[in-house]
C-alpha positions in Angstrom: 82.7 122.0 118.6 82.7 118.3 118.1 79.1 118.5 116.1 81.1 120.8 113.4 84.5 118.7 113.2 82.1 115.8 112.3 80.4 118.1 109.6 84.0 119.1 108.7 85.0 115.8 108.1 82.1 114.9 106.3 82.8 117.6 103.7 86.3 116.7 103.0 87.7 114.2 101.5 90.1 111.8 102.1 93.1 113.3 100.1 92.1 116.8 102.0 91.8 115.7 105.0 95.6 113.9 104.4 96.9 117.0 103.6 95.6 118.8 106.9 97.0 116.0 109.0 100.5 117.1 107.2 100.2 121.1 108.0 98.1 120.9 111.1 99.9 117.8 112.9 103.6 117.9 112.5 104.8 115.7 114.9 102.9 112.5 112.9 106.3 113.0 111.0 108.1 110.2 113.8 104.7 108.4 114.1 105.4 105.2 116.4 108.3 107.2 117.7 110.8 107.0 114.2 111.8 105.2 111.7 111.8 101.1 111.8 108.8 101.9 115.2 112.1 104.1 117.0 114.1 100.8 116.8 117.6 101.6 117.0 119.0 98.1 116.6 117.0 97.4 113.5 118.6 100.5 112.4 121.6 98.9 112.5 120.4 96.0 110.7 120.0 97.6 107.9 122.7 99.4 107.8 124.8 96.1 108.0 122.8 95.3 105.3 123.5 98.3 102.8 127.0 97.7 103.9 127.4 94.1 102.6 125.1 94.0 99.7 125.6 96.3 96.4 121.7 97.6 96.7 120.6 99.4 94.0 117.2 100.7 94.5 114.7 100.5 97.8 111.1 99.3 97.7 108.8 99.8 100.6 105.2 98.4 100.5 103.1 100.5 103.3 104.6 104.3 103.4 102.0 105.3 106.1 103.4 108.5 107.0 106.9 108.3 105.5 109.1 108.0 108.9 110.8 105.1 107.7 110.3 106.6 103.9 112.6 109.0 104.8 115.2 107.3 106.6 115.3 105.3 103.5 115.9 108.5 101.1 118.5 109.8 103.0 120.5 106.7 102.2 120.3 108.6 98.6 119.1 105.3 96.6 116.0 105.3 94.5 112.9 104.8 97.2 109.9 103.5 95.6 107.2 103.3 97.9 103.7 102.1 97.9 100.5 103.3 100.3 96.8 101.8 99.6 95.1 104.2 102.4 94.3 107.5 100.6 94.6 109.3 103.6 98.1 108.3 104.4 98.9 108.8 100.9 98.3 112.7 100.7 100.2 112.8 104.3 103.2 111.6 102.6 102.6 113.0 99.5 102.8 116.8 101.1 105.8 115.3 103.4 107.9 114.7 100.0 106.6 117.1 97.9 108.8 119.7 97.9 112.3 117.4 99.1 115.1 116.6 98.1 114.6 113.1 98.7 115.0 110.7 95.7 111.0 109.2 96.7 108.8 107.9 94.3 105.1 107.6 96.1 102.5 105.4 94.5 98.7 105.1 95.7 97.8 101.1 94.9 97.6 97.6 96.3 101.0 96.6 97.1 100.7 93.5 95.1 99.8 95.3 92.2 102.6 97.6 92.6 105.3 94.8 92.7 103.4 93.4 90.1 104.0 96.7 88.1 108.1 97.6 89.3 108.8 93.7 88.1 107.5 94.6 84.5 109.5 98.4 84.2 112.5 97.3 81.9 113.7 100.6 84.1 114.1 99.4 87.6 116.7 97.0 88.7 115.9 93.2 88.6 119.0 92.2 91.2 120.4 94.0 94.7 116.8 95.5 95.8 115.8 95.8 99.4 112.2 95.4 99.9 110.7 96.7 103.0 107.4 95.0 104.2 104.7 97.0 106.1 101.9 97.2 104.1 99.9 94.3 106.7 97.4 96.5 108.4 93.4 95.4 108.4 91.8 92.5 107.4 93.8 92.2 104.1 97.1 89.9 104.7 99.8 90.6 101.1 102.4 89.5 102.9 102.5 85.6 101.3 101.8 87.0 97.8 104.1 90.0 98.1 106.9 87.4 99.0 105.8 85.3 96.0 106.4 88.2 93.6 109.4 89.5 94.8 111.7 85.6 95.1 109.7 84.7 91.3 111.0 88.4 90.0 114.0 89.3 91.2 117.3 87.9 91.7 119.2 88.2 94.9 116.9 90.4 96.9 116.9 91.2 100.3 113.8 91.6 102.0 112.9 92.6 105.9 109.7 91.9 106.9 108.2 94.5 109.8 105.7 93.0 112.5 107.6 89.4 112.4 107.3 86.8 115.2 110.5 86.5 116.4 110.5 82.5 117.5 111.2 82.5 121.6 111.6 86.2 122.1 109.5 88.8 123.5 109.3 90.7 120.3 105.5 91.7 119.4 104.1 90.4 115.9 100.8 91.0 114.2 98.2 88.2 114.6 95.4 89.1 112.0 93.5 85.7 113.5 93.2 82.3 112.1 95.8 81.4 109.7 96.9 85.3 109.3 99.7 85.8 112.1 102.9 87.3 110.5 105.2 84.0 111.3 107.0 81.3 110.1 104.1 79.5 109.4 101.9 81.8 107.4 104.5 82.4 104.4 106.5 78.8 104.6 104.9 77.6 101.5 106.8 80.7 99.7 110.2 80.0 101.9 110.3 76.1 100.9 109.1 76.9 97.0 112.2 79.5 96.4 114.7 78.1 99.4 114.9 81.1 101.2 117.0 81.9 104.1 115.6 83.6 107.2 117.3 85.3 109.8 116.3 87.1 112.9 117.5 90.3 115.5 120.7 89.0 117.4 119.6 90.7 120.1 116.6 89.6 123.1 113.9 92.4 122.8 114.9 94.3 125.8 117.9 95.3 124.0 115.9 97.0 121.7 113.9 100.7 121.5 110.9 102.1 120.2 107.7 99.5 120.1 110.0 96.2 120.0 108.1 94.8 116.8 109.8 91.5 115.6 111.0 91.4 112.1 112.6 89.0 110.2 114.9 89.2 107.0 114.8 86.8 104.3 117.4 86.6 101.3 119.0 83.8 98.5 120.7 81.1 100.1 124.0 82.6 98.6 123.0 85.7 100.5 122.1 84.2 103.6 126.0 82.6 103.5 127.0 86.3 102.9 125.0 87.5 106.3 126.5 84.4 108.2 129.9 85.6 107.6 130.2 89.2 107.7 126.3 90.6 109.6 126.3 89.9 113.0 123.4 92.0 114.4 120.9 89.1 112.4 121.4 85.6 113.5 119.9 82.6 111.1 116.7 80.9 112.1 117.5 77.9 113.9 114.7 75.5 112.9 115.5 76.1 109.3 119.1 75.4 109.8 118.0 72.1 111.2 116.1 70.8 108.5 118.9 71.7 105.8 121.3 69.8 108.4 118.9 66.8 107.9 118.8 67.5 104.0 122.5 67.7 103.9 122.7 64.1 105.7 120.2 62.7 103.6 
């Protein structure tokens, strides 16, 4: 039996085989257990979020499957939403094909695809949430995603998935040397464009699902708008230090 899946899988290709997975595995539809990994609380981060900020259109960079795709439609914004694996790309293509749901689906790198939205006279330049996930593999966009989206567009919000969460329990991606998701990695984007970062308000074991960190990082105007009115994020302490010191200065 195993000697002709092997053959089976040999003969098709990726986009076919994508398209099985759809029809012959449903429940991959809540892959890591839901949307945002079955995290309730960052659920209601971003909710918080879409309540405070006028968002106009969605961007996620990694679709995988679409469990968070979809949570993200339902919200009935434009989704516009990026997956470089061909294989994950037909799964999600067959997931939306026939919805409802306001999704647009690209196949390309997600640098390339930011690179593209931020030239379309068409979509908004101002109020966008971007949603980060496209770090899997060798292949770290995270720095240069972040670089396009605070050069392009004004006032966007952006949540970053797989985040060390400084003194918590969360769990982060750590892609080796100098390629852990963390402050560190994308600082030379966060002191270039003065960007705000804030974190879950709650300890890990409050949360569901896997209990991947994230981190959301916004305008300083913005962050001043979180401060005041978003209390399930609380800003990073260490950057509100150094401004203290600034401000002093």
């Amino acid at each position: 039996m195993k000697i002709i899946k092997d053959t089976v899988k040999r003969c098709l290709s990726e986009d076919h085989l994508g398209r099985l997975d759809f029809f012959r595995h449903p429940s991959m539809q809540q892959s890591w257990g839901g949307p945002f990994n079955g995290q309730k609380f960052r659920q209601r981060i971003f909710f918080d979020l879409l309540f405070v900020f006028p968002i106009k259109a969605i961007v996620e960079t990694g679709t995988y499957r679409g469990t968070t795709t979809a949570l993200f439609a339902a919200t009935s914004l434009p989704v516009y939403t990026v997956e470089r694996d061909h294989r994950y790309f037909s799964y999600a293509k067959m997931r939306f094909l026939f919805s409802r749901y306001n999704v647009r689906l690209y196949h390309n790198d997600s640098r390339s695809f930011l690179r593209d939205l931020s030239d379309d006279s068409q979509f908004p330049k101002e109020d966008v949430f971007f949603y980060l996930d496209a770090h899997r593999g060798k292949d770290l966009p995270l720095r240069d995603e972040l670089e396009i989206i605070f050069s392009k567009w004004r006032s966007p919000v952006v949540m970053v998935d797989d985040f060390q969460v400084p003194d918590s329990d969360y769990a982060f991606h750590d892609y080796g040397p100098g390629k852990a998701i963390n402050l560190g990695y994308i600082n030379p984007v966060l002191s270039t464009h003065n960007i705000s970062v804030f974190f879950p308000a709650v300890n890990s074991s409050e949360e569901t699902g896997e209990r991947q960190g994230c981190a959301v990082l916004c305008s300083e105007i913005s962050g001043m708008e979180i401060d005041r009115k978003v209390n399930t994020l609380v800003r990073d302490a260490s950057r509100r230090k150094e401004k203290d010191i600034e401000t002093k200065a």
